[in-house]
DRENTIGU-463297 format. One record per residue: residue number from 1; chain; x, y, z of N, C-alpha, C in turn. Coordinates in steps of 0.02 Angstrom, whole numbers, plus 50000, padded with zeros to 5 digits. Example, Ala and Ser with C-alpha at 12.3 -4.5 7.8 and 13.67 -1.06 7.14 Angstrom:
BEGIN
(node 1, 'A', (50660, 49716, 50390), (50615, 49775, 50390), (50660, 49835, 50390));
(node 2, 'A', (50642, 49888, 50354), (50684, 49947, 50357), (50645, 50002, 50394));
This chain:
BEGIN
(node 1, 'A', (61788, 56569, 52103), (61797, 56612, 52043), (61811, 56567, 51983));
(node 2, 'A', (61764, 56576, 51946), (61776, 56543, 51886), (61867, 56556, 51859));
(node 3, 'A', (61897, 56499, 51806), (61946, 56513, 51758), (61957, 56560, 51726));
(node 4, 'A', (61903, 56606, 51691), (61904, 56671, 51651), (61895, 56716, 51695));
(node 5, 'A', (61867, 56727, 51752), (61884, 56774, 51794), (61948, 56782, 51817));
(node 6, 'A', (61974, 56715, 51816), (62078, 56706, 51860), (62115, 56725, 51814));
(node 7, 'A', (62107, 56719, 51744), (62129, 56745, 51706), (62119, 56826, 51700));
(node 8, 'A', (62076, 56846, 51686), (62047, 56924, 51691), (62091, 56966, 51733));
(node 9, 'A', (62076, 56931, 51803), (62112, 56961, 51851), (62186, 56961, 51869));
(node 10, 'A', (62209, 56911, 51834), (62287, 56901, 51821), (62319, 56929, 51799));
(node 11, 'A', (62291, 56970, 51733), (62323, 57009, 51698), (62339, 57078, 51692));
(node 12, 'A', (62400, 57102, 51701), (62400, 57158, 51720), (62416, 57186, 51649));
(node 13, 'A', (62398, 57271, 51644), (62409, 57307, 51583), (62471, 57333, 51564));
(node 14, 'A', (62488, 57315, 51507), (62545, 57330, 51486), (62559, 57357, 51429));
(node 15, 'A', (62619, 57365, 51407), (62624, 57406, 51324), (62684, 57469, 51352));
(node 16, 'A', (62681, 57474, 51406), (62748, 57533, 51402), (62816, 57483, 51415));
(node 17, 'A', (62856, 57491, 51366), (62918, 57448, 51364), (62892, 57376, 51375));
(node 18, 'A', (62853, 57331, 51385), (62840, 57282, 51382), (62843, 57256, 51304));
(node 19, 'A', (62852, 57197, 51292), (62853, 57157, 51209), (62783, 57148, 51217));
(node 20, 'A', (62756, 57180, 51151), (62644, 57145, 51144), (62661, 57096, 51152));
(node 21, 'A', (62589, 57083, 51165), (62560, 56984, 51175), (62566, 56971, 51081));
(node 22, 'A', (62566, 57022, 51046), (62566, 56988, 50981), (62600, 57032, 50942));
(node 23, 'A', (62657, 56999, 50908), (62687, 57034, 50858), (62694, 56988, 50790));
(node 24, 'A', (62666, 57030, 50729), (62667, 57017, 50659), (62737, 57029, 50621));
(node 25, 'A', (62777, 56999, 50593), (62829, 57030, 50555), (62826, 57003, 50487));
(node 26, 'A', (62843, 57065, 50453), (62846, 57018, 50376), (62777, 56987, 50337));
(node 27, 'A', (62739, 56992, 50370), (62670, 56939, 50345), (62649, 56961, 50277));
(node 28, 'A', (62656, 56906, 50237), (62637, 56897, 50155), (62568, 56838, 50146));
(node 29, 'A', (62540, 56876, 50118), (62494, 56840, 50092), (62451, 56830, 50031));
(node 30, 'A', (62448, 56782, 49988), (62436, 56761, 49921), (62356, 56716, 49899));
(node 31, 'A', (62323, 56757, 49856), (62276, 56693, 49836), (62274, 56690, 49751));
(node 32, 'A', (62313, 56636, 49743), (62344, 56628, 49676), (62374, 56689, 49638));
(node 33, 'A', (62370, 56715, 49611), (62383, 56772, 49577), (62402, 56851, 49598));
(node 34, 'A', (62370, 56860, 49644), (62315, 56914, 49692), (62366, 56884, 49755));
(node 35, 'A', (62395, 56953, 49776), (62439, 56985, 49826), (62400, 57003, 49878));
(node 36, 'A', (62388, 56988, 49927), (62318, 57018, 49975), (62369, 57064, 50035));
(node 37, 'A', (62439, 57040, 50051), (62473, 57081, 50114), (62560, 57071, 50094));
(node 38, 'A', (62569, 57114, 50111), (62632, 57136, 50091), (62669, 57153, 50141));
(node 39, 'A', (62724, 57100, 50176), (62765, 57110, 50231), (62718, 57160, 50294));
(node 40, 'A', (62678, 57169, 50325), (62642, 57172, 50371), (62651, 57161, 50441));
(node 41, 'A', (62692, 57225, 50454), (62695, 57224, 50538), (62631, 57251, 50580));
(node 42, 'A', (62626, 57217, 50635), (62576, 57244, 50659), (62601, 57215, 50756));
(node 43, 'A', (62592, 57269, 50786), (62592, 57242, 50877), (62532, 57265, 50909));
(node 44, 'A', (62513, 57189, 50940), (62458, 57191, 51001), (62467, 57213, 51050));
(node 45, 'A', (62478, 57273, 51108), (62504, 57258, 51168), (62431, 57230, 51196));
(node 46, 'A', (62449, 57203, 51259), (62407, 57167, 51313), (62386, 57227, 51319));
(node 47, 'A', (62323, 57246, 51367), (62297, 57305, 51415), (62275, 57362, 51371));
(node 48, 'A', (62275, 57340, 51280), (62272, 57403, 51247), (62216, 57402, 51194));
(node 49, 'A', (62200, 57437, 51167), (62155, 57436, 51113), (62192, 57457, 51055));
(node 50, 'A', (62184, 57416, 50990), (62213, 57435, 50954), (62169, 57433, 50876));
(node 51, 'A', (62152, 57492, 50836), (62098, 57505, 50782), (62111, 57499, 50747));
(node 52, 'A', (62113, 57425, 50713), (62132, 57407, 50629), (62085, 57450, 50572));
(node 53, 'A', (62111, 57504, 50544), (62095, 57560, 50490), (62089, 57547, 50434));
(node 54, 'A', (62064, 57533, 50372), (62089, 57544, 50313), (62021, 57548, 50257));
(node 55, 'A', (62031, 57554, 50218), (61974, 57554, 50154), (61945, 57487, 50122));
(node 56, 'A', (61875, 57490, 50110), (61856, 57419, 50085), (61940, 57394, 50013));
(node 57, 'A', (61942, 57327, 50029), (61998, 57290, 49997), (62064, 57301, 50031));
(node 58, 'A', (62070, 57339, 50075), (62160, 57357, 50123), (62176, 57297, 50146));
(node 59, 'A', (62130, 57240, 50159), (62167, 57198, 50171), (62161, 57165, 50252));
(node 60, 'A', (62107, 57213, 50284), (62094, 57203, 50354), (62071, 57139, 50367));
(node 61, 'A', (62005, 57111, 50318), (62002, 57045, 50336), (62039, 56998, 50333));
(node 62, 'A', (62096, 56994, 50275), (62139, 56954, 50283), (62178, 56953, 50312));
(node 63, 'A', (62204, 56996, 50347), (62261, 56992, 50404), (62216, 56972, 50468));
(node 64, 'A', (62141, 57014, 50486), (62117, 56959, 50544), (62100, 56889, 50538));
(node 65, 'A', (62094, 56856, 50485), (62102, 56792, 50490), (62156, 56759, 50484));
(node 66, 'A', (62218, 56789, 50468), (62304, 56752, 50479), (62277, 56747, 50563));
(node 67, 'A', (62297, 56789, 50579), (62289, 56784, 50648), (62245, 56755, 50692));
(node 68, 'A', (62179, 56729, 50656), (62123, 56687, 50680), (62140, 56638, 50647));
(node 69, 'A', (62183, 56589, 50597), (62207, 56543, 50596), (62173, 56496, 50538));
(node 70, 'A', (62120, 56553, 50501), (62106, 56556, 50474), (62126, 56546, 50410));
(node 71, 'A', (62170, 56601, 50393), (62214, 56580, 50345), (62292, 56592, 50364));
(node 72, 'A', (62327, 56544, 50302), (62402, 56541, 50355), (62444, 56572, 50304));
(node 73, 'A', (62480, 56626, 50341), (62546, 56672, 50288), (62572, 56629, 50237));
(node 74, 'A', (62590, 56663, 50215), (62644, 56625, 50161), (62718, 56632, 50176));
(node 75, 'A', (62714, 56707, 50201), (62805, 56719, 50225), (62773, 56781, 50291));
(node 76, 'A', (62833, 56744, 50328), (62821, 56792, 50384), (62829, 56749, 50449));
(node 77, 'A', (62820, 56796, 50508), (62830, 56773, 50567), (62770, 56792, 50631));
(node 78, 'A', (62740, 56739, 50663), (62691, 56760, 50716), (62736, 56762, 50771));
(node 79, 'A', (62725, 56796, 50807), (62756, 56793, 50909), (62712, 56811, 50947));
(node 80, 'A', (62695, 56781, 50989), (62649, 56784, 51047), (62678, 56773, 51105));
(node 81, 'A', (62672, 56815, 51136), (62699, 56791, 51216), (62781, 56802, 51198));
(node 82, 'A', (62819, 56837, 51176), (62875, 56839, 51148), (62902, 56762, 51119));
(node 83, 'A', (62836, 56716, 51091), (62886, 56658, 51076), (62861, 56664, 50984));
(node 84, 'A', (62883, 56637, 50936), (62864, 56606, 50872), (62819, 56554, 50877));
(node 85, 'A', (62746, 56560, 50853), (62713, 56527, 50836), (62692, 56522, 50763));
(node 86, 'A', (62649, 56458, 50748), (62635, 56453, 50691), (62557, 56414, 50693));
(node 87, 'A', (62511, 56500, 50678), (62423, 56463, 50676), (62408, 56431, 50619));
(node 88, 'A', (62401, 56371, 50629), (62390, 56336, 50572), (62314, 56323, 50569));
(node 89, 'A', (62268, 56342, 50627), (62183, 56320, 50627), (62150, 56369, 50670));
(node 90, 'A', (62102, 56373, 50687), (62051, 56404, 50731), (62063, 56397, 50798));
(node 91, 'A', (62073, 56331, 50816), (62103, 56277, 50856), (62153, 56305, 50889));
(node 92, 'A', (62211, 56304, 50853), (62260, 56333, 50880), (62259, 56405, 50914));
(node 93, 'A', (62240, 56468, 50870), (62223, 56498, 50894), (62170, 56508, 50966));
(node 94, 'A', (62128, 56482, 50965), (62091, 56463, 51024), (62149, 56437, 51097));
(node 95, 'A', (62187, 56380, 51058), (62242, 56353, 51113), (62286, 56410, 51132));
(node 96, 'A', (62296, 56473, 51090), (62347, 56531, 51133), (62296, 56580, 51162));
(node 97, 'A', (62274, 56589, 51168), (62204, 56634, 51194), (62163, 56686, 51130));
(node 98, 'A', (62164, 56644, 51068), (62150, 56700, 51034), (62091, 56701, 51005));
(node 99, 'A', (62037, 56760, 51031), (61971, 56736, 51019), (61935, 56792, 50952));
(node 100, 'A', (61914, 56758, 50897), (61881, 56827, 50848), (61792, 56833, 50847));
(node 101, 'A', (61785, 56895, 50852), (61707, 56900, 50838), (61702, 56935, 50776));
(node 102, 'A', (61653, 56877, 50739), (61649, 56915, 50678), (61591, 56941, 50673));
(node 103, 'A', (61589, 56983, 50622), (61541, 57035, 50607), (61468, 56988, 50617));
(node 104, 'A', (61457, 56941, 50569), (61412, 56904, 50582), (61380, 56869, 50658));
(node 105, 'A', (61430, 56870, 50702), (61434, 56837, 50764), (61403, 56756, 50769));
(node 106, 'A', (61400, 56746, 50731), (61395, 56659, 50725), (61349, 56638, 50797));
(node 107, 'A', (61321, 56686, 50815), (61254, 56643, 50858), (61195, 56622, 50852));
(node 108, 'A', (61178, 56570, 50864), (61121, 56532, 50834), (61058, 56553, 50874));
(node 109, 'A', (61002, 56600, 50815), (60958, 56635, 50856), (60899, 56566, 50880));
(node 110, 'A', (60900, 56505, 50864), (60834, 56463, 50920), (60879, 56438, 50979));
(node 111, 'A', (60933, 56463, 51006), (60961, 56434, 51057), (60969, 56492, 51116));
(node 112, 'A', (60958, 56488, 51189), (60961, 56542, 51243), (61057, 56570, 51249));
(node 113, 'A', (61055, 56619, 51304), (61118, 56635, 51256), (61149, 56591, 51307));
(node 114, 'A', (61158, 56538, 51365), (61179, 56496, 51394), (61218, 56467, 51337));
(node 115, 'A', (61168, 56414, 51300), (61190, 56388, 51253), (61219, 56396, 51189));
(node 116, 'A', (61204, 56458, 51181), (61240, 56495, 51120), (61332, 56483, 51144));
(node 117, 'A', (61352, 56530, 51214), (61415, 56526, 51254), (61452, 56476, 51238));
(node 118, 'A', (61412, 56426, 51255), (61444, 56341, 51274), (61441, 56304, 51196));
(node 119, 'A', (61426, 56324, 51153), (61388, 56283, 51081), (61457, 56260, 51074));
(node 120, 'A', (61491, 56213, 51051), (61531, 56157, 51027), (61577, 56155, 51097));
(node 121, 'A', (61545, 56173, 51147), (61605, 56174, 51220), (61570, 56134, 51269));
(node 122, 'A', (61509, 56123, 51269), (61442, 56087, 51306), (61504, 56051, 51359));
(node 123, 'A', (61487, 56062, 51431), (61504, 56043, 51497), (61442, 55960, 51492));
(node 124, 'A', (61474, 55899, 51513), (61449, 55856, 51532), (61466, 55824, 51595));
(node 125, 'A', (61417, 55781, 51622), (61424, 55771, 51691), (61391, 55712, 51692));
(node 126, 'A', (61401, 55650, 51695), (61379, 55571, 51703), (61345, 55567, 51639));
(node 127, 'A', (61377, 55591, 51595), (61335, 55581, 51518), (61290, 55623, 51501));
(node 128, 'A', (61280, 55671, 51545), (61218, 55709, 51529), (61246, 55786, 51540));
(node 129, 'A', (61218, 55845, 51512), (61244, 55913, 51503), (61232, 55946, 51578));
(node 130, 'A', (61293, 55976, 51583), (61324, 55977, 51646), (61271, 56083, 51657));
(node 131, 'A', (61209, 56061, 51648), (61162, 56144, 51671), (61174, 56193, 51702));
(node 132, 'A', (61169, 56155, 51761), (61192, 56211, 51804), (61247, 56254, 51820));
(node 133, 'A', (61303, 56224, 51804), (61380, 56241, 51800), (61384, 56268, 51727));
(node 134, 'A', (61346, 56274, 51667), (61371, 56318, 51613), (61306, 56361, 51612));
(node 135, 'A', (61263, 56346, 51658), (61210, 56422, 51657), (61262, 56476, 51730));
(node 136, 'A', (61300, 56442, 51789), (61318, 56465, 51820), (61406, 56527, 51791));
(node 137, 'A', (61417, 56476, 51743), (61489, 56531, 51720), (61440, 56570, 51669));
(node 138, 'A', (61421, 56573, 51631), (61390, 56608, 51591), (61359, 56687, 51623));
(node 139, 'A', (61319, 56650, 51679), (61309, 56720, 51728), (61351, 56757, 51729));
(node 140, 'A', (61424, 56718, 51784), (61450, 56755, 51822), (61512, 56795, 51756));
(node 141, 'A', (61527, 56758, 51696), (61548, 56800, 51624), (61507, 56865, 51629));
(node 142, 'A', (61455, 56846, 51622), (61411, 56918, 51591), (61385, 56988, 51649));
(node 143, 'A', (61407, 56963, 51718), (61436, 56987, 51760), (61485, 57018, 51782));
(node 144, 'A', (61532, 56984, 51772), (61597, 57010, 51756), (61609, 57079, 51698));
(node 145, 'A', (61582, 57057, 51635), (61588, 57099, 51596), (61536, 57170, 51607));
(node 146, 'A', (61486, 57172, 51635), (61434, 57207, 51667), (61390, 57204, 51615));
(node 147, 'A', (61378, 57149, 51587), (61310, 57139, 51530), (61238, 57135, 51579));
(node 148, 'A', (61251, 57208, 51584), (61168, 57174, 51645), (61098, 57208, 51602));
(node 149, 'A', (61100, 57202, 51527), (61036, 57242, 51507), (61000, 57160, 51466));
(node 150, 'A', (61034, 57126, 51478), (60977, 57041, 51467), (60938, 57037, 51530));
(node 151, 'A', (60886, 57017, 51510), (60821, 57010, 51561), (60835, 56931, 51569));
(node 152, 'A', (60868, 56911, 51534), (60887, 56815, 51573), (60934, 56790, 51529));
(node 153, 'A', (60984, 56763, 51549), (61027, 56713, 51515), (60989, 56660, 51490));
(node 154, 'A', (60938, 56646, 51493), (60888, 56576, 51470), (60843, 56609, 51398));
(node 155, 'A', (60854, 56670, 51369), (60811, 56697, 51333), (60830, 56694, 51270));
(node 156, 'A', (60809, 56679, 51216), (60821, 56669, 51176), (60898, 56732, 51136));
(node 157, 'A', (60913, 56712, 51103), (60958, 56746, 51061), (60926, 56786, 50997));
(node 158, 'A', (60882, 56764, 50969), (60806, 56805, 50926), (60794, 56841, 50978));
(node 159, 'A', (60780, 56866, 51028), (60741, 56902, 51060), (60777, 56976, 51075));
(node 160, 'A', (60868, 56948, 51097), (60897, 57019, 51104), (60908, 57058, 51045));
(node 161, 'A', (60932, 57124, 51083), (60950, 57189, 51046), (61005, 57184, 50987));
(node 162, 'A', (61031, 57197, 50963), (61094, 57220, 50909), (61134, 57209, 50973));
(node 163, 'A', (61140, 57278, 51004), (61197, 57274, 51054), (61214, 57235, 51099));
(node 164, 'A', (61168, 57208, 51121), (61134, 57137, 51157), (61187, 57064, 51131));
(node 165, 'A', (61156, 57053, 51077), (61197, 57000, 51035), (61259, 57001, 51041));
(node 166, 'A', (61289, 57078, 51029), (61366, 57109, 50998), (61381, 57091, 51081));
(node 167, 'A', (61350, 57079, 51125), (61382, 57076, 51191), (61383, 57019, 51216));
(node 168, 'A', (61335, 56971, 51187), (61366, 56896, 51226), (61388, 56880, 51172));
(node 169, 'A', (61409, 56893, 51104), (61462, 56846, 51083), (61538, 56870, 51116));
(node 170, 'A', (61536, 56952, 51116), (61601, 56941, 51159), (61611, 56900, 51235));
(node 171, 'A', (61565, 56896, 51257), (61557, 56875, 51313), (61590, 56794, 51318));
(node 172, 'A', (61549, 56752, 51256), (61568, 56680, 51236), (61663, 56695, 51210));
(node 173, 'A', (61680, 56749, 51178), (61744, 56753, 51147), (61773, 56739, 51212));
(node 174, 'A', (61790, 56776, 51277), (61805, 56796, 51329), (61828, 56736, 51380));
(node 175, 'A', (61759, 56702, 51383), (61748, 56658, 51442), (61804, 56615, 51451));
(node 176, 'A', (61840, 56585, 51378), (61876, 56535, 51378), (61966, 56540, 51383));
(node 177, 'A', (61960, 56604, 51414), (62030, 56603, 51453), (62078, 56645, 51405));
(node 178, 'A', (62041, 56677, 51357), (62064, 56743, 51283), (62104, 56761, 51320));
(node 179, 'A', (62149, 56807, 51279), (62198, 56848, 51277), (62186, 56885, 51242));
(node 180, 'A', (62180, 56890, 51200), (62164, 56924, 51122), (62104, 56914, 51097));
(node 181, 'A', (62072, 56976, 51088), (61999, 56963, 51072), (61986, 57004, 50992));
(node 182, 'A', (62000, 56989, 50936), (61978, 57022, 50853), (61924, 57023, 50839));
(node 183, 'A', (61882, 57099, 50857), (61818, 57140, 50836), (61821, 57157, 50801));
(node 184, 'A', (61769, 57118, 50733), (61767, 57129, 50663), (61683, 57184, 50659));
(node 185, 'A', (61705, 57242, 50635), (61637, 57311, 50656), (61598, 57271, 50718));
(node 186, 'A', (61628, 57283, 50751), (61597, 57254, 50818), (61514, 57324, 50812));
(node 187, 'A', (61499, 57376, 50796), (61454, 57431, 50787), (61427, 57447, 50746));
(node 188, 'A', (61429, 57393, 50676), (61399, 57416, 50630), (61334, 57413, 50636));
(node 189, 'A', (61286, 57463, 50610), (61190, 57435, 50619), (61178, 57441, 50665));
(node 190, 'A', (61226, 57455, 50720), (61182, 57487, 50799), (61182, 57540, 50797));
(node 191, 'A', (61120, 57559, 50836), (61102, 57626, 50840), (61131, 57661, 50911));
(node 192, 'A', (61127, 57732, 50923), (61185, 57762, 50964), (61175, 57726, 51045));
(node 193, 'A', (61115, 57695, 51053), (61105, 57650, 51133), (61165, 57597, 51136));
(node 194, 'A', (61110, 57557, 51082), (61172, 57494, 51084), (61263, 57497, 51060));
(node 195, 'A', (61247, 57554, 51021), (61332, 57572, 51001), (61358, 57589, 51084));
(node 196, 'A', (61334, 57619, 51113), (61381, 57645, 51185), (61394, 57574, 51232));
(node 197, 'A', (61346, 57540, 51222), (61353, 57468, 51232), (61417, 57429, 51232));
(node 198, 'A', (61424, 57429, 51200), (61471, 57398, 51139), (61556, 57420, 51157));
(node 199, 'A', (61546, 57515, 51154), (61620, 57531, 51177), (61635, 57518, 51228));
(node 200, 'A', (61567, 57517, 51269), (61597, 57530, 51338), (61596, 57468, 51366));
(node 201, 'A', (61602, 57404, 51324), (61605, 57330, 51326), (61683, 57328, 51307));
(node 202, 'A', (61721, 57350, 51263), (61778, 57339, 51213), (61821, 57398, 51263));
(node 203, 'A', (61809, 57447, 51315), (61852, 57480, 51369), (61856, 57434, 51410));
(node 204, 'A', (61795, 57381, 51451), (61802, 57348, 51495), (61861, 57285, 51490));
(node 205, 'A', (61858, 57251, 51426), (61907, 57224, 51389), (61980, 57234, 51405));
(node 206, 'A', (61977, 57273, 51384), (62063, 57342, 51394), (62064, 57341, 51457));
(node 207, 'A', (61996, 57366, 51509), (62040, 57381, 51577), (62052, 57319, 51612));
(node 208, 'A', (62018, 57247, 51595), (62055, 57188, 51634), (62114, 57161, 51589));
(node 209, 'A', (62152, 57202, 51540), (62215, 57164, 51551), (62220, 57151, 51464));
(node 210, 'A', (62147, 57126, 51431), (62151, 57099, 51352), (62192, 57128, 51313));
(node 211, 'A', (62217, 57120, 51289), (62230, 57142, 51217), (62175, 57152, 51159));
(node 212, 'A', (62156, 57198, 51137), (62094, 57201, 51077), (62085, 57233, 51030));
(node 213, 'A', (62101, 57198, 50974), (62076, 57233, 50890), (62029, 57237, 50870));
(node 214, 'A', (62013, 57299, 50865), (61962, 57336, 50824), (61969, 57349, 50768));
(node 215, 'A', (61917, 57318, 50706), (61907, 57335, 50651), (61847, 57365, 50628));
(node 216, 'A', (61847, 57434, 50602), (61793, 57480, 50619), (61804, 57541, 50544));
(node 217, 'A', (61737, 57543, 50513), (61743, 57610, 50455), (61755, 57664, 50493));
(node 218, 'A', (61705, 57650, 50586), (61677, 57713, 50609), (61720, 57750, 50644));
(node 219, 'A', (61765, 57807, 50618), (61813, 57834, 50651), (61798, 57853, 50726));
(node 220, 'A', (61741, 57883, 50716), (61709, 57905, 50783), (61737, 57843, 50836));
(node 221, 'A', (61697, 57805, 50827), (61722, 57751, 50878), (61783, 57726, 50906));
(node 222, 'A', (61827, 57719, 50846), (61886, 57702, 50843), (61916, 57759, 50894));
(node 223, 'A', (61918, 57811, 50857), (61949, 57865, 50925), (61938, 57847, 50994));
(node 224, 'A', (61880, 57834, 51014), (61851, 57849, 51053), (61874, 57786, 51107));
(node 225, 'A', (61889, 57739, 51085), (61906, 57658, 51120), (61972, 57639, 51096));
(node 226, 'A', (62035, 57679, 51054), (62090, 57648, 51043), (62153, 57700, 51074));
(node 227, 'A', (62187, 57645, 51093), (62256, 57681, 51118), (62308, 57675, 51073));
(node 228, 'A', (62299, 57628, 51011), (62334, 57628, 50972), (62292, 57643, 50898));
(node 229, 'A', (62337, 57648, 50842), (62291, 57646, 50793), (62344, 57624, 50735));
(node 230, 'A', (62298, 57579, 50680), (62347, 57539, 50637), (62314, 57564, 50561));
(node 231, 'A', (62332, 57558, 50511), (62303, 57577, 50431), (62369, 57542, 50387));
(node 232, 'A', (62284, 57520, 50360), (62323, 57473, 50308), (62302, 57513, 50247));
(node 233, 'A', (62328, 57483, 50190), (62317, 57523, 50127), (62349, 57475, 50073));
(node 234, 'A', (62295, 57458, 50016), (62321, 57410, 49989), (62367, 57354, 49996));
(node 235, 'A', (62333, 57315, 50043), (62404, 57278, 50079), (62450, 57292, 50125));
(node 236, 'A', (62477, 57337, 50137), (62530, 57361, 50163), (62484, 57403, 50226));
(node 237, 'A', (62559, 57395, 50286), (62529, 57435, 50357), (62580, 57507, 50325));
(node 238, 'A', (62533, 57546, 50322), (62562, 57603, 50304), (62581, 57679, 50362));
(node 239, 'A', (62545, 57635, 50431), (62560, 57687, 50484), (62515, 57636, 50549));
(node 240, 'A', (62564, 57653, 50594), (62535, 57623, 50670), (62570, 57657, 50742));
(node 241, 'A', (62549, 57685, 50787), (62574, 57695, 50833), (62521, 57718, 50881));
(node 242, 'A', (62532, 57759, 50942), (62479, 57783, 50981), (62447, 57823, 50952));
(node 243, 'A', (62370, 57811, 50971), (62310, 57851, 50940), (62320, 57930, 50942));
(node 244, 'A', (62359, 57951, 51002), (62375, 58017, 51007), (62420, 58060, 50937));
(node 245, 'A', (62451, 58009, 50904), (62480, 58031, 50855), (62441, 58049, 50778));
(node 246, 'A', (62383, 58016, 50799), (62333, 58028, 50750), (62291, 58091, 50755));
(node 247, 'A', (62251, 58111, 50697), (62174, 58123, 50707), (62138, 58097, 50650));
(node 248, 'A', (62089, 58124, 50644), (62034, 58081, 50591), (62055, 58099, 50532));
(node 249, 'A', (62098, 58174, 50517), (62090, 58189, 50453), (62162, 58146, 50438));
(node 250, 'A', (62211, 58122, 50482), (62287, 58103, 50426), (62268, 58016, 50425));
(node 251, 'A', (62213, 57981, 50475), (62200, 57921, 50485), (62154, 57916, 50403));
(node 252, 'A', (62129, 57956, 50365), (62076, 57959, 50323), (62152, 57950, 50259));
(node 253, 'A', (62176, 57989, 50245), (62223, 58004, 50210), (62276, 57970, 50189));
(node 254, 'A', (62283, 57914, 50268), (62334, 57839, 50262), (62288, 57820, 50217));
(node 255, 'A', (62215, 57776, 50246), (62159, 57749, 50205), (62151, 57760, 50145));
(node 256, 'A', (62164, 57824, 50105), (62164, 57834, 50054), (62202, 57848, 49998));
(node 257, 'A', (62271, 57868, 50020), (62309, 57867, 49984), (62376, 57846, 49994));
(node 258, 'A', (62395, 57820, 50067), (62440, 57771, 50088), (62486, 57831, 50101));
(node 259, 'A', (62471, 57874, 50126), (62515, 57938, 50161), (62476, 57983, 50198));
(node 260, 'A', (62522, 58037, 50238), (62490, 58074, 50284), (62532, 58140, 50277));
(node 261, 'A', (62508, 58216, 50257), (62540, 58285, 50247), (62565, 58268, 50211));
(node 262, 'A', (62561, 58230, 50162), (62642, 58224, 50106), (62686, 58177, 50135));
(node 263, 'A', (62695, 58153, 50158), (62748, 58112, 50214), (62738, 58051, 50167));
(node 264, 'A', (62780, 58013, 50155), (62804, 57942, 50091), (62765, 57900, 50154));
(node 265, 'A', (62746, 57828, 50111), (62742, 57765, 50187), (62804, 57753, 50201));
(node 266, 'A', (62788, 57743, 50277), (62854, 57702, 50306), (62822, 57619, 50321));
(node 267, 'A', (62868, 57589, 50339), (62841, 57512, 50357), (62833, 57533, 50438));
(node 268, 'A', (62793, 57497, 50471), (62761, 57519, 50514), (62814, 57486, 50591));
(node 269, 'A', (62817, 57518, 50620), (62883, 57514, 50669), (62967, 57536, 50662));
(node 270, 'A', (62946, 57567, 50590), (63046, 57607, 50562), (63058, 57643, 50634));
(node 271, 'A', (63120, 57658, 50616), (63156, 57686, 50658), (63140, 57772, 50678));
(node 272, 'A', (63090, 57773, 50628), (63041, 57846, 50642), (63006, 57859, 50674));
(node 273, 'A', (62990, 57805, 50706), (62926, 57806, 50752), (62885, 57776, 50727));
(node 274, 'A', (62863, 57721, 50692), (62812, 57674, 50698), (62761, 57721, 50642));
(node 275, 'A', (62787, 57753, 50591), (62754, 57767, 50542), (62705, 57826, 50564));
């Protein structure tokens, strides 16, 4: 069994009374002038899905790249694993299990998706690229995950579907022993085939154990794949707790006017219930 399978299978689901694999406190963030996040709580549990919400400018991309290491707070506190960390690179993040797919998915369409997987990770073996053993995990990844609608791991990356693509880059996110996997519209531009694809890639996720953020316009979806749900609003987390506490119309209403029935923002985890 491959490493990402021992991992996979290691992990059991959690989030009831357990501490998330990731907790945000306080997180501020600045680009010169321009306030982008404003004290920003946010919790990952392991085993859960969780649907980063908000309106173009809320602030979603910048808080998934604090956390992709991308960019680094200005004030505030990361914890992972209940310890304090501090992502200072991509790198790092990568070193705690934290893997992001971005919207773009950064796969290089003249390469098969073998090599797409492995691209700056290339397995060597007496000096020479170690084939068989990164066409062999690559399989048994895309196996694991049940990506069985590629007609070959050797096929180009130009050749697959939308949903196709959206599935071995999670696949490459995955392989390398993740914890945390940040889906940036993991569904945008797919059509309803490859969209079912996709969720029912980001459930499989959840049921071995991941932790996984979803960033998504498409409420539909979001319902449909989160156990938690988060909204930001100008900066600020203006509501987060179980998805059950939601529906589409007060999740629309955070997004838009940084409240829900009339209800003021709370900071997200008060003593109210998590906004």
């Amino acid at each position: 069994m491959t490493e990402m399978n021992e991992a996979l299978d290691g992990q059991s689901r959690s989030g009831d009374g357990a501490d998330p694999l990731l907790r945000l406190r306080g997180i501020d963030k600045h680009f010169g002038p321009v306030q982008a996040l404003y004290g920003v709580d946010l919790d990952l549990p392991a085993g859960q899905v969780t649907g980063l919400c908000g309106d173009n400018g809320a602030g979603k991309s910048v808080l998934t790249r604090c956390i992709a290491g991308v960019h680094q707070p200005d004030h505030g506190q990361i914890y992972f694993e209940g310890r304090p960390v501090h992502i200072r690179s991509t790198r790092d993040a990568s070193a705690l299990g934290i893997e992001t797919v971005y919207q773009d998915l950064a796969l290089a369409d003249n390469l098969d998706i073998v090599q797409n997987m492995f691209l700056g990770r290339e397995r060597m073996r007496r000096r020479l690229l170690d084939e068989d053993s990164m066409e062999r995990q690559a399989g048994e990844t895309l196996s694991t995950l049940r990506v069985t609608t590629v007609r070959s791991i050797r096929q180009p990356v130009a050749s697959l579907s939308g949903g196709q693509r959206q599935a071995v880059a999670v696949a490459k996110a995955v392989m390398w022993n993740s914890k945390l996997v940040l889906l940036d519209e993991p569904t945008a531009a797919l059509g309803v085939v490859q969209t079912r694809i996709v969720l029912d890639l980001i459930k499989r996720l959840r049921d071995r154990g991941l932790a996984v953020m979803v960033i998504s316009h498409n409420l539909n979806d979001v319902f449909e794949v989160a156990d938690r749900i988060a909204v930001l609003y100008l900066g600020r987390m203006v509501a987060q707790g179980p998805a059950a506490d939601f529906d589409r119309q007060s999740v629309v209403e955070y997004m838009t006017t940084g409240s829900a029935n009339g209800r003021p923002v709370e900071p997200a985890g008060s003593a109210s219930g998590e906004g």
